[in-house]
Backbone as JSON Lines, residues from 0, in Angstrom:
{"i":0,"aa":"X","n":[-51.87,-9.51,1.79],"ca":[-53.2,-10.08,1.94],"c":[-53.89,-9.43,3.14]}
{"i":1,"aa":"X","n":[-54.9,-9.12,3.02],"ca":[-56.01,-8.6,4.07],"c":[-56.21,-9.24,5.08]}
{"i":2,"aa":"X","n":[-56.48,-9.42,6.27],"ca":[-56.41,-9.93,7.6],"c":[-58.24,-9.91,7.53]}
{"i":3,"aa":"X","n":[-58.68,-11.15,8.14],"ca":[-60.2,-11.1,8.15],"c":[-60.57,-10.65,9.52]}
{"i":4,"aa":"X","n":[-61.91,-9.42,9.76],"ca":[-62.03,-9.21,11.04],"c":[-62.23,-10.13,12.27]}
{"i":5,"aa":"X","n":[-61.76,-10.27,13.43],"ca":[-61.31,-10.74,14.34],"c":[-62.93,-11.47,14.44]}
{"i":6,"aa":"X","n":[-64.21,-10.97,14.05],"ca":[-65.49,-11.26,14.9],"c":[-65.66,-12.49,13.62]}
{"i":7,"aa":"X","n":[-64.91,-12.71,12.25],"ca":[-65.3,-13.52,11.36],"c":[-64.55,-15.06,11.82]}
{"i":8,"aa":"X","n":[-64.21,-15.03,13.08],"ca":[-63.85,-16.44,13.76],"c":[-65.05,-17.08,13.98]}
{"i":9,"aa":"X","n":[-66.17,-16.44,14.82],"ca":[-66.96,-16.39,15.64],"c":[-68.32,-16.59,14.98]}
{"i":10,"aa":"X","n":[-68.37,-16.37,13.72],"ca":[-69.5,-16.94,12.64],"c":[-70.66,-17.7,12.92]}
{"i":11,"aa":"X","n":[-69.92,-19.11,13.3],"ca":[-70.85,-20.4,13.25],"c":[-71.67,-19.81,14.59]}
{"i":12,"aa":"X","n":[-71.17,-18.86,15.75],"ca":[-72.15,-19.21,16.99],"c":[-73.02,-18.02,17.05]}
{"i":13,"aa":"X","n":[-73.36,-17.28,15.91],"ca":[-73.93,-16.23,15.88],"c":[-75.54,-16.49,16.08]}
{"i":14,"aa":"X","n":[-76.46,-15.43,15.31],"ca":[-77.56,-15.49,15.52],"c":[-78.41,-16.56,14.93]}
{"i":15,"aa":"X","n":[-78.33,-17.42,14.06],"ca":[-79.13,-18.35,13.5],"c":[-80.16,-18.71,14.5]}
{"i":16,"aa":"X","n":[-81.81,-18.88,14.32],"ca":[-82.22,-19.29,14.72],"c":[-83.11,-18.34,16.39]}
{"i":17,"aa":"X","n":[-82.01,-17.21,15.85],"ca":[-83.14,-16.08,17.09],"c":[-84.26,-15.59,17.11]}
{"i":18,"aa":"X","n":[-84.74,-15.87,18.09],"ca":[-85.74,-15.21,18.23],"c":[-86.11,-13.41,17.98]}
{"i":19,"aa":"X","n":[-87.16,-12.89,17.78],"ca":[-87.37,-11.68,17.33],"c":[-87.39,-11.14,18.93]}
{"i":20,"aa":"X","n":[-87.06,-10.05,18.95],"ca":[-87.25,-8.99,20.32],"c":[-87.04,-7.12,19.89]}
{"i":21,"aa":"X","n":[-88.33,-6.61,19.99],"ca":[-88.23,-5.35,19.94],"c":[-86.77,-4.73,20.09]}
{"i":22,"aa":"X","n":[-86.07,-5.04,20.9],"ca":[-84.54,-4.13,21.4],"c":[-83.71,-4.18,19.99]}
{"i":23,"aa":"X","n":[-84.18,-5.28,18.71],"ca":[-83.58,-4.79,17.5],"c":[-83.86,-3.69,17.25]}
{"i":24,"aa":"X","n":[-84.69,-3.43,17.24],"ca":[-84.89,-1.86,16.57],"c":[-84.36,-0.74,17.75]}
{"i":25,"aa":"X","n":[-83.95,0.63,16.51],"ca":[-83.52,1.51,18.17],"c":[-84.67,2.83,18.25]}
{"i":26,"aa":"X","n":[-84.46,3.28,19.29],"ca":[-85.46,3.77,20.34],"c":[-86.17,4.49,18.79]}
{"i":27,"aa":"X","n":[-87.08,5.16,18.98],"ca":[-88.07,5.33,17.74],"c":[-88.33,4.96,16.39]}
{"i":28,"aa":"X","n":[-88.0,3.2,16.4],"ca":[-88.68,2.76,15.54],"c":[-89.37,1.73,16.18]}
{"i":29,"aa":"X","n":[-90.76,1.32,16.0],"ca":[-91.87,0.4,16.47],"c":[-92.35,-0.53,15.79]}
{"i":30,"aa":"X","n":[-92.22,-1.85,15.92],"ca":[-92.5,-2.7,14.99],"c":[-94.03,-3.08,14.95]}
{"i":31,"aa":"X","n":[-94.82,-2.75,13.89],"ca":[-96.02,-2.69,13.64],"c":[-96.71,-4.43,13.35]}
{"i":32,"aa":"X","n":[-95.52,-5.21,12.86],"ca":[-95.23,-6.81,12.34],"c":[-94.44,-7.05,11.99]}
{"i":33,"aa":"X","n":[-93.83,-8.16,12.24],"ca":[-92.58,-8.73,12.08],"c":[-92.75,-10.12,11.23]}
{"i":34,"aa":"X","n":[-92.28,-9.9,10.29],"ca":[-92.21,-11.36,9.1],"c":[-90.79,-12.13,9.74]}
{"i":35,"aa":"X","n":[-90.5,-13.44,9.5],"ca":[-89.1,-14.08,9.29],"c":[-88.75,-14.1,7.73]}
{"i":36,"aa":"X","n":[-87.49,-13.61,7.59],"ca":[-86.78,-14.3,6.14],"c":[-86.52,-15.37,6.22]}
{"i":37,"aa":"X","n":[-86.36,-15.85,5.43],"ca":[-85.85,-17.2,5.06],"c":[-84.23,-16.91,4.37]}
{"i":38,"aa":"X","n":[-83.8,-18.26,4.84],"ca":[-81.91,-17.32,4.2],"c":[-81.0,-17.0,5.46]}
{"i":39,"aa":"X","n":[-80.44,-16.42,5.63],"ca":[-79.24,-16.02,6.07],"c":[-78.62,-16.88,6.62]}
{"i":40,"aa":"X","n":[-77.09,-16.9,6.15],"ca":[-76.02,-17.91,6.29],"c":[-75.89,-17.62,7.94]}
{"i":41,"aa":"X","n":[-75.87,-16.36,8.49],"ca":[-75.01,-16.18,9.75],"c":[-76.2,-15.77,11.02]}
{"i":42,"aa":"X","n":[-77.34,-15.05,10.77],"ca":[-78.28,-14.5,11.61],"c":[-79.86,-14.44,11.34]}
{"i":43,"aa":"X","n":[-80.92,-13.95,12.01],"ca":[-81.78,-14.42,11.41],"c":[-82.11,-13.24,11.07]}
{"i":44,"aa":"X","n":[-83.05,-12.78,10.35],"ca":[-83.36,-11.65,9.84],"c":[-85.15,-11.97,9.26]}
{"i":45,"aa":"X","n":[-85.63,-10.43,9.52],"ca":[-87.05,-10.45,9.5],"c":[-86.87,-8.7,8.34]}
{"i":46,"aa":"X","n":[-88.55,-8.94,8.04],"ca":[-89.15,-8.13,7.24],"c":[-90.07,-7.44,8.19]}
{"i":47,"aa":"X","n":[-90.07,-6.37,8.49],"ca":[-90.87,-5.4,9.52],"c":[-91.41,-4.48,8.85]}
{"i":48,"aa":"X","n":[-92.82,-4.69,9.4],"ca":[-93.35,-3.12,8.98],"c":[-93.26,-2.2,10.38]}
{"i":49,"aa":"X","n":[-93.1,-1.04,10.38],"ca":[-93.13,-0.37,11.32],"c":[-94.59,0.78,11.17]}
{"i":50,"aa":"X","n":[-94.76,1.3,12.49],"ca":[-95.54,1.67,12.75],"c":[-95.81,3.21,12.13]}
{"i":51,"aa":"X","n":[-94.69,3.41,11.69],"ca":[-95.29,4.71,10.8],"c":[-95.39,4.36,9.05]}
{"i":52,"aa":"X","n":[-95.31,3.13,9.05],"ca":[-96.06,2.13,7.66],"c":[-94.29,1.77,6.89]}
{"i":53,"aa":"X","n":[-93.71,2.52,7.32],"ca":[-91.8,2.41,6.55],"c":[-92.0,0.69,6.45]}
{"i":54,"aa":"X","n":[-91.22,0.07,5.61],"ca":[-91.05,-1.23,5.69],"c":[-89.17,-1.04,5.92]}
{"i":55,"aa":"X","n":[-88.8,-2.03,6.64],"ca":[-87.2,-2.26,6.64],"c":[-87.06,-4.18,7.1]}
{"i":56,"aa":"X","n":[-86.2,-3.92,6.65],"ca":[-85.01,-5.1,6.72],"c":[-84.45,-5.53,8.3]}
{"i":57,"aa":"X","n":[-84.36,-5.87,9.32],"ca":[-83.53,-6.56,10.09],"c":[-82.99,-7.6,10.17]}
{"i":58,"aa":"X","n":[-81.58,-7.71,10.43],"ca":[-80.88,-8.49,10.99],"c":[-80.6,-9.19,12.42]}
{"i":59,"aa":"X","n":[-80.57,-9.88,13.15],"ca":[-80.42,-9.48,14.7],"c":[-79.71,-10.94,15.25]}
{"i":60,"aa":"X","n":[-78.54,-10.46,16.35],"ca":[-78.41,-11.88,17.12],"c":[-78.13,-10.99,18.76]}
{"i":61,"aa":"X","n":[-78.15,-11.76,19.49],"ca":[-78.08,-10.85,21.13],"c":[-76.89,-11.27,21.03]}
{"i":62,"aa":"X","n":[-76.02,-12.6,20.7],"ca":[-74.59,-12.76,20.88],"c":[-73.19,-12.3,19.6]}
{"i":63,"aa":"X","n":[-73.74,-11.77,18.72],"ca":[-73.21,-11.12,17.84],"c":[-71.72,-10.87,18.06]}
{"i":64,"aa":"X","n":[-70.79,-11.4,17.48],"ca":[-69.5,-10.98,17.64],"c":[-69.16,-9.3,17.29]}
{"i":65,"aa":"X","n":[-68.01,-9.24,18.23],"ca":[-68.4,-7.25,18.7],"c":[-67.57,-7.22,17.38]}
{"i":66,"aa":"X","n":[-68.91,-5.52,16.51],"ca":[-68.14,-5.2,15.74],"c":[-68.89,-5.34,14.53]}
{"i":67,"aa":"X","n":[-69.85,-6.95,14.46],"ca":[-69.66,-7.46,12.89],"c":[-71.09,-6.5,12.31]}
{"i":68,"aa":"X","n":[-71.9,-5.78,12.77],"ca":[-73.03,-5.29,12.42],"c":[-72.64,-3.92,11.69]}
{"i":69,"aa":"X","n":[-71.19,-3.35,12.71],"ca":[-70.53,-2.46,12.47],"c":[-70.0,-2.12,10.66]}
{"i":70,"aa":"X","n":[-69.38,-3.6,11.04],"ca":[-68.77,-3.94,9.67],"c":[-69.47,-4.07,8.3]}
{"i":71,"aa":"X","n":[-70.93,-4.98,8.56],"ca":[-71.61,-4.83,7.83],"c":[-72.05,-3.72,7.0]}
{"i":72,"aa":"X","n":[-72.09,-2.73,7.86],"ca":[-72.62,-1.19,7.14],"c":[-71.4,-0.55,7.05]}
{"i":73,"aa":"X","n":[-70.41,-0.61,6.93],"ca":[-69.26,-0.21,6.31],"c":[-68.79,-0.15,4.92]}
{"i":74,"aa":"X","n":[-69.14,-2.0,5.01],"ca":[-69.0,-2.59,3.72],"c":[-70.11,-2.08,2.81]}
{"i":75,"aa":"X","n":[-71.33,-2.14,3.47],"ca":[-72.17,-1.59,2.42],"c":[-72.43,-0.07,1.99]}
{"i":76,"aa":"X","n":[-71.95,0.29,3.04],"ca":[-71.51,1.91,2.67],"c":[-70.3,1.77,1.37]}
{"i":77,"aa":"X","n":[-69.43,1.07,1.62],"ca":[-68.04,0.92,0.48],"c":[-68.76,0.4,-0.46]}
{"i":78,"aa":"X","n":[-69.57,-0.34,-0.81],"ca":[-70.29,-0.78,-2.29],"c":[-70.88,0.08,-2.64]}
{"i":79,"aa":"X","n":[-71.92,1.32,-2.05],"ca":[-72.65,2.06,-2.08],"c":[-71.69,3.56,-2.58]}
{"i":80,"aa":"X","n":[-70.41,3.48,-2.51],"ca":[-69.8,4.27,-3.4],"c":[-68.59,4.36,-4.1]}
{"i":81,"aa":"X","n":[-68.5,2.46,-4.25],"ca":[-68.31,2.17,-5.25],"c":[-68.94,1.99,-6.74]}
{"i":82,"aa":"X","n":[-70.5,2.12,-6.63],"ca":[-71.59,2.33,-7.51],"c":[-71.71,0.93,-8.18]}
{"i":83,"aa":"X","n":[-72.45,0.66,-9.07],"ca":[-72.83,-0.23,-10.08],"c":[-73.83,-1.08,-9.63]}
{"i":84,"aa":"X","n":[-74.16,-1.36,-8.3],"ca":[-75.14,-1.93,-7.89],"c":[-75.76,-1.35,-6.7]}
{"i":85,"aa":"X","n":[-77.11,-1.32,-6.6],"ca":[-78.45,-0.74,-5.62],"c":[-77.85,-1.6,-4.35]}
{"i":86,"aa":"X","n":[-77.57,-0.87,-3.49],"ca":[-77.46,-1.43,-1.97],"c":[-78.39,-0.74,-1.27]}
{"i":87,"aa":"X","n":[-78.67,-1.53,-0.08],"ca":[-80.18,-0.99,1.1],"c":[-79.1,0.0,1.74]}
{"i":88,"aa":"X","n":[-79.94,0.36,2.38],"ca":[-79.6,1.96,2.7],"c":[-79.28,1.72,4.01]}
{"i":89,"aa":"X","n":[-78.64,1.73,5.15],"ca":[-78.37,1.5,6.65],"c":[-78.83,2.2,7.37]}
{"i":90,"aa":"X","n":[-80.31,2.23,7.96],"ca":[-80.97,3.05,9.01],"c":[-80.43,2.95,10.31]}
{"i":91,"aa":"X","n":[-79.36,1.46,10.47],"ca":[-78.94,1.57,12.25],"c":[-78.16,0.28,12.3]}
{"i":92,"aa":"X","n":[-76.95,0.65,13.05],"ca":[-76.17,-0.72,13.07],"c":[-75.89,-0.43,14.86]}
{"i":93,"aa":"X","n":[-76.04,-1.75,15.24],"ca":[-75.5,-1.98,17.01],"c":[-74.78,-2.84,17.16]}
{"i":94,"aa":"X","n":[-74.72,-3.3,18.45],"ca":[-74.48,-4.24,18.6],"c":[-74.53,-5.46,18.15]}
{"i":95,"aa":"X","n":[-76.09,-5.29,18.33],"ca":[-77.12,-6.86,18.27],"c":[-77.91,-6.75,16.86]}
{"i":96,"aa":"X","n":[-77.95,-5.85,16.01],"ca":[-78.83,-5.69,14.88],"c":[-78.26,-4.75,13.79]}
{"i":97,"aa":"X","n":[-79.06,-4.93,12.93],"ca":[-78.66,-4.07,11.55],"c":[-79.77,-3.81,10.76]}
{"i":98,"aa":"X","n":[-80.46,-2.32,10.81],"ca":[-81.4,-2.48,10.27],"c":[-81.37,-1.54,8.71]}
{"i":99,"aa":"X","n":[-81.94,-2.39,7.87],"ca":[-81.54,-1.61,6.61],"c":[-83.04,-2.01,5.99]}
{"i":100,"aa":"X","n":[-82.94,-0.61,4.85],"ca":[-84.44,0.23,4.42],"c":[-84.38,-1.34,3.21]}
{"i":101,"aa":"X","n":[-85.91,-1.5,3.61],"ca":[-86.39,-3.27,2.41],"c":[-86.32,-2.2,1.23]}
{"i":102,"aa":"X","n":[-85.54,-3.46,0.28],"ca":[-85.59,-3.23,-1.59],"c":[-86.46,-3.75,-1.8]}
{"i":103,"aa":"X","n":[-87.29,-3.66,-2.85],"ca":[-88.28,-4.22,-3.73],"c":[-87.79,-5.53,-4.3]}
């Protein structure tokens, strides 16, 4: 059996409920507007347009267990070639954020 990553203890005290702050995004991307999603079990996540008109996806918590943003785009890299279903594309994973290109 698979061992769950060490940061999936740490779940419940993640980002829910954060506030938005530019430092999600990394150094040359500019948030032109920032929407909130509605949804996410673990962090909060917004709909951004950026300033060169791109639309993307963020995720973000400042206390983020180390690692799990990491993980995130791993996994979706591993679905992404495993094929059969459209996954967002991973423009940037940190610490504190995860930003991936908005699906239609």
């Amino acid at each position: 059996m698979n061992e769950l990553p060490a940061w999936n203890a740490a779940l419940p005290a993640s980002g829910r409920g954060e506030e938005w702050r530019d430092g999600f995004l990394p150094t040359g991307m500019t948030a032109a507007s920032v929407t909130r999603l509605n949804g996410g079990a673990v962090n909060s996540t917004w709909l951004v347009r950026l300033a060169d008109g791109r639309q993307v996806v963020v995720k973000g918590a400042r206390r983020a267990p180390g690692g799990m943003f990491a993980e995130e785009a791993a996994g979706l890299a591993a679905l992404e070639d495993i094929g059969g279903m459209r996954t967002p594309r991973v423009l940037h994973a940190s610490a504190t954020s995860l930003v991936l290109e908005a699906l239609d």
